[in-house]
N, C-alpha and C positions, 0 to 999 in steps of 0.2 A: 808224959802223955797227957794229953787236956781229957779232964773231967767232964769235958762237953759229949753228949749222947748225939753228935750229930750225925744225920738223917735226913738224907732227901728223898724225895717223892719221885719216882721217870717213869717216862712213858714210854713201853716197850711193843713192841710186835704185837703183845699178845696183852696187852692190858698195863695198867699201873702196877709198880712197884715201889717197895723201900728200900735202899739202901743205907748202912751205915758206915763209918770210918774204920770201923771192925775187921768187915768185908775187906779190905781195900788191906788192910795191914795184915790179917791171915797170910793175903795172897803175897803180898813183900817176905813175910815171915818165911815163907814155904819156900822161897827162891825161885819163884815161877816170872817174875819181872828183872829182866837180866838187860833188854835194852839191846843193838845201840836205842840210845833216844837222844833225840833233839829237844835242848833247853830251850827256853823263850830266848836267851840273848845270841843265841846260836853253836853253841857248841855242844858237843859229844857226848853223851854220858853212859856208861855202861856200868853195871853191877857186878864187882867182882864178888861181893861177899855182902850179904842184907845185915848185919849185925844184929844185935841182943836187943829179941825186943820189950821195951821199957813198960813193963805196967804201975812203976813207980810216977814220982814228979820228974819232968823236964821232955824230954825229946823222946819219938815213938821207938827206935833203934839206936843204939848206941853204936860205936866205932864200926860202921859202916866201911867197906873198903869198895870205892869207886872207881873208875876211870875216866878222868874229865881230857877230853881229847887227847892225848899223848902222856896225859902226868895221870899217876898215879896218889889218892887219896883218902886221907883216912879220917872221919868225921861222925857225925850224926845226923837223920836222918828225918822228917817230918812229914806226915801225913794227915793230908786233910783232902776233904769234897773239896771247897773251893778254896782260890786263894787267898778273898774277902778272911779265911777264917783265921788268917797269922795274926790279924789286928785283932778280931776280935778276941780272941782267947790271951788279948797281951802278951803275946811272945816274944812282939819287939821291947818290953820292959823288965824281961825276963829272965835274968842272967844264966838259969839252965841252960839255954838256950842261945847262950852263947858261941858253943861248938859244933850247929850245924852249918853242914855244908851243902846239902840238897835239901831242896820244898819240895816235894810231891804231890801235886793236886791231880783230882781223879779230872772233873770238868774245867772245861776252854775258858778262858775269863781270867787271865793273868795280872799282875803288878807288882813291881816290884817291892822285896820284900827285907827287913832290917834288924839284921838282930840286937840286943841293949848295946853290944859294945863296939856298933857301926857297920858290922860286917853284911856286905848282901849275899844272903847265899842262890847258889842256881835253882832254878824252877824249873822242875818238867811237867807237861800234862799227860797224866798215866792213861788216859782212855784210850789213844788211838794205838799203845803198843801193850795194852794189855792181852792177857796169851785166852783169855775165854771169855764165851760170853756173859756179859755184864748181870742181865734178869737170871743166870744160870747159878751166877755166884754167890749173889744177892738169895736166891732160894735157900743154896745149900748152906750159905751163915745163918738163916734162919732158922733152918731146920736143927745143922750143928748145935747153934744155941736152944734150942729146947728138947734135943735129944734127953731122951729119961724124962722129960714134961710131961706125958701126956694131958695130964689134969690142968696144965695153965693153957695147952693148946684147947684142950675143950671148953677152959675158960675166955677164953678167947673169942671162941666160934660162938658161944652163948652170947657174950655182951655185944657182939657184932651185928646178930641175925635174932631179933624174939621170935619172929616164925621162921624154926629149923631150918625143915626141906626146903618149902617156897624158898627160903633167903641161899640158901646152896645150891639147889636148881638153877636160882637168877643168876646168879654169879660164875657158876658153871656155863651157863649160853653164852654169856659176855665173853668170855675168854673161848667158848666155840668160833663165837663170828668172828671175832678176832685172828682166831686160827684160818678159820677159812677165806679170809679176808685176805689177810698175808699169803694162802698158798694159788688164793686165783689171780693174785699180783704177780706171782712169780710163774704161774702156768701161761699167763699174759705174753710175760716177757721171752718166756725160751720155750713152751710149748707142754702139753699136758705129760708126756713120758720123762722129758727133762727134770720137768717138777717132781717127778714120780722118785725117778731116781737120787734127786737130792736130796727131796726132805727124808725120806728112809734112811737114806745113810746120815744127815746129820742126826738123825734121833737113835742109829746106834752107837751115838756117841757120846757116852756112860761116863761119868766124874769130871767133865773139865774138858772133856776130848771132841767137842761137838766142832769147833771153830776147824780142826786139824783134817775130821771127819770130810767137813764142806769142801774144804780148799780139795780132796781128794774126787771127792764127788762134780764138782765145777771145773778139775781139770780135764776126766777122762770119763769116758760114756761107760756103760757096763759091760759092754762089748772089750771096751779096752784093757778095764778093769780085769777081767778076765785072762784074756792076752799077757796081760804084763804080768800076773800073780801074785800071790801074797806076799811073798818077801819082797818084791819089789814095789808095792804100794805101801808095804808098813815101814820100809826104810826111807821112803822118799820122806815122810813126815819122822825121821828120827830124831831130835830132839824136842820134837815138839809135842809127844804124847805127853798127857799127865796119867802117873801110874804108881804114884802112893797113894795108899790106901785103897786100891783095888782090889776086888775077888778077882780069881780067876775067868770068871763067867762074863765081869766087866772088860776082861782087857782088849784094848783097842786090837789086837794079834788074833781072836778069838772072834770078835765080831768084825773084823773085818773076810776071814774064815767063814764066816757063816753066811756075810751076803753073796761073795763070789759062788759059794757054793748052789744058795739059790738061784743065781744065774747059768749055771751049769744046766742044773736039773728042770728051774722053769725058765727058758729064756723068754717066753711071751707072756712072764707075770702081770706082766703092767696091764696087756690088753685083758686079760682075764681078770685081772682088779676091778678092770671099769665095767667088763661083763656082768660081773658078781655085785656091782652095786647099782645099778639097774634095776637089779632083783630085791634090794635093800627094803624095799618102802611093804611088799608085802610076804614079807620071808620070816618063817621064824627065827627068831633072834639065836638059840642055842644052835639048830642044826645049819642057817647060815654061818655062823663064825666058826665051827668044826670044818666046812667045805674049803673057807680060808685060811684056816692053820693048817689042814694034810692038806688038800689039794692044791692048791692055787698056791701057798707059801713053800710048800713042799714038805712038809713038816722039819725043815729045817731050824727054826727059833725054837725055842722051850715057849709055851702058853704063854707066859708071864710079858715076856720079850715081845713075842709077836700082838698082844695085846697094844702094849705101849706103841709099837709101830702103828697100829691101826687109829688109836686114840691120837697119834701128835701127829701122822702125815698121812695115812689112806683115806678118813673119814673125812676131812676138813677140805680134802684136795675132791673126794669126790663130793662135797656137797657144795666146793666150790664150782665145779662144773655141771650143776644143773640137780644133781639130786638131792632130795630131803633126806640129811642125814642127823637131825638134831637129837629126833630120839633115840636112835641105835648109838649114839655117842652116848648121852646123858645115861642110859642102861647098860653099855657095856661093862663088862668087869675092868676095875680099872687101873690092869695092867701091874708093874713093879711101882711102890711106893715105899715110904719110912716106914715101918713096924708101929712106931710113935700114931700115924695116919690112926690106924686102925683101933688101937688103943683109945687114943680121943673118939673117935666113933662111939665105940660102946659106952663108953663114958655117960656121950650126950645121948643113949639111948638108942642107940640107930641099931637093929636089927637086922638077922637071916642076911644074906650075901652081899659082899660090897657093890656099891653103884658105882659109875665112874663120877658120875656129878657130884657124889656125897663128897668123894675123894676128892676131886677138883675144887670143890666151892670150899671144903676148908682146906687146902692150898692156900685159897686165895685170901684167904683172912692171915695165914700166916706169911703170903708177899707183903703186904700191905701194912702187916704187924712195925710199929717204932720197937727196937731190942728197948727188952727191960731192964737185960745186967749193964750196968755202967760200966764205961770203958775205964774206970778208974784214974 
């Protein structure tokens, strides 16, 4: 494994992010990249088995068992962002390195590649067959890695921002507009109830399951949704939930259960969304969001749930369509977050009940965070 911390910077939907090589081998490790995928020189590659992965010296996975078009192979296994990075970390001089068989690069930008004793191994670019989305992933290694931190995430958010609020406030908008930016792009393109029903459903789409989520939501209207049922909308995406390390309350079977159900009970949710945010700009904040968790949602979400709905797709999508919804986001409660969130909060002093912006703006300091622990 290279001792290198590397780290790119992307620009995602909803703001910058970092990524590290971490991320990218997690998700190898976990057996969530299985392929087929297409190499740069053209052939097949599937993943029978990710192998052991190496936090010693030499290669990220050890005996790797592949399928390079019809043969079956058993090798080692490299990961890196770019491809640029085989040179740089000397691995073609490198005789550990000698028994890969696959390069793995997350980004497009290939060349071929050498190891010390002449062999070229295959190169595939993992972005466009990776199983989740990328700023998704990117979050959750961040957060994994400072699980039980609180104090370094506070420290964090301190050396980031010397005025607190202001500096979590700003940061928090930035990633609003950006939301609402994205969801009136997408209201643009298929229509304000389209939108309505997609971004819901991709956002209950809890550990990894947001990509599986969309494709469900982009096949079939809610009407259909409905028609077809739960078992037949949870199995159409059958191998593609991610569901280790799920509660129960996360699983993809359960929340997709609960939006069907809202559609049952409210089928004209949507248009009484846009009713209710109308009324946004001079409503009170607590006894409006009660009218939209029992009424209009149906009290079908638990609080927490339906918050996070309102904060990732109802707010952004109606303030893309004309209404001022910046401060009802910025003060909403802010929905399901890391336990860790709230901990660094107090930490830095913040008081009396979570904001969504507190929540958000140190988010965004820990997207943006370079990982401290080396990859050894």
């Amino acid at each position: 494994m290279s001792t290198c911390d590397r780290v790119e910077e992307l620009e995602g939907p909803y703001g910058p992010f970092a990524i590290g090589e971490r991320a990218i081998q997690r998700l190898w490790a976990a057996g969530e990249v299985t392929g087929p995928m297409a190499t740069v020189s053209g052939r097949t590659v599937e993943v029978l088995a990710p192998g052991d992965w190496n936090r010693g010296a030499g290669p990220d996975f050890l005996g790797a068992e592949l399928r390079l078009d019809e043969r079956r192979v058993r090798g080692d296994v490299e990961i890196h962002l770019r491809s640029s990075d085989w040179q740089a970390h000397q691995h073609d001089r490198d005789p550990n390195f000698s028994g890969v068989v696959l390069h793995a690069v997350l980004l497009p930008g290939t060349k071929d590649v050498t190891t010390a004793s002449g062999h070229q191994p295959e190169t595939v670019v993992l972005l466009p067959y990776l199983p989740r989305d990328l700023e998704d992933l990117a979050e959750e290694d961040a957060l994994l890695e400072l699980r039980g931190r609180a104090g370094e995430v506070a420290s964090k958010v301190q050396a980031a921002e010397g005025v607190l609020l202001p500096g979590l406030r700003r940061r928090a908008l930035e990633r609003f507009r950006r939301k609402a930016k994205h969801a009136k792009a997408r209201a643009k393109a298929i229509g304000w109830d389209a939108a309505c029903h997609e971004l819901v459903v991709e956002s209950l789409g809890h550990g990894g399951n947001r990509a599986a989520m969309s494709e469900l939501a982009r096949a079939h209207s809610p009407e259909e949704m409905v028609l077809l049922g739960l078992d037949a909308l949870y199995m159409e995406k059958c191998g593609r939930w991610r569901l280790r390390g799920l509660r129960p309350a996360g699983h993809p079977y359960r929340r997709l259960a609960q939006y069907l159900e809202l559609n049952r009970r409210q089928p004209t949710w949507r248009e009484q969304v846009r009713l209710w945010g109308a009324d946004l700009g001079h409503a009170v904040l607590t006894s409006h969001r009660r009218r939209l968790h029992d009424g209009i949602l149906g009290c079908v979400f638990p609080d927490g749930r339906a918050d996070t709905l309102c904060i990732n797709a109802l707010l952004p999508l109606l303030h893309a369509s004309g209404q001022d919804c910046e401060r009802a986001w910025s003060d909403w409660p802010p929905g399901n977050h890391p336990e860790d969130i709230d901990q660094a909060r107090r930490l830095l002093g913040l008081a009396g009940s979570s904001r969504n912006f507190e929540v958000q703006g140190i988010l965004d300091v820990i997207r943006r965070s370079v990982p401290t622990t080396p990859l050894a």
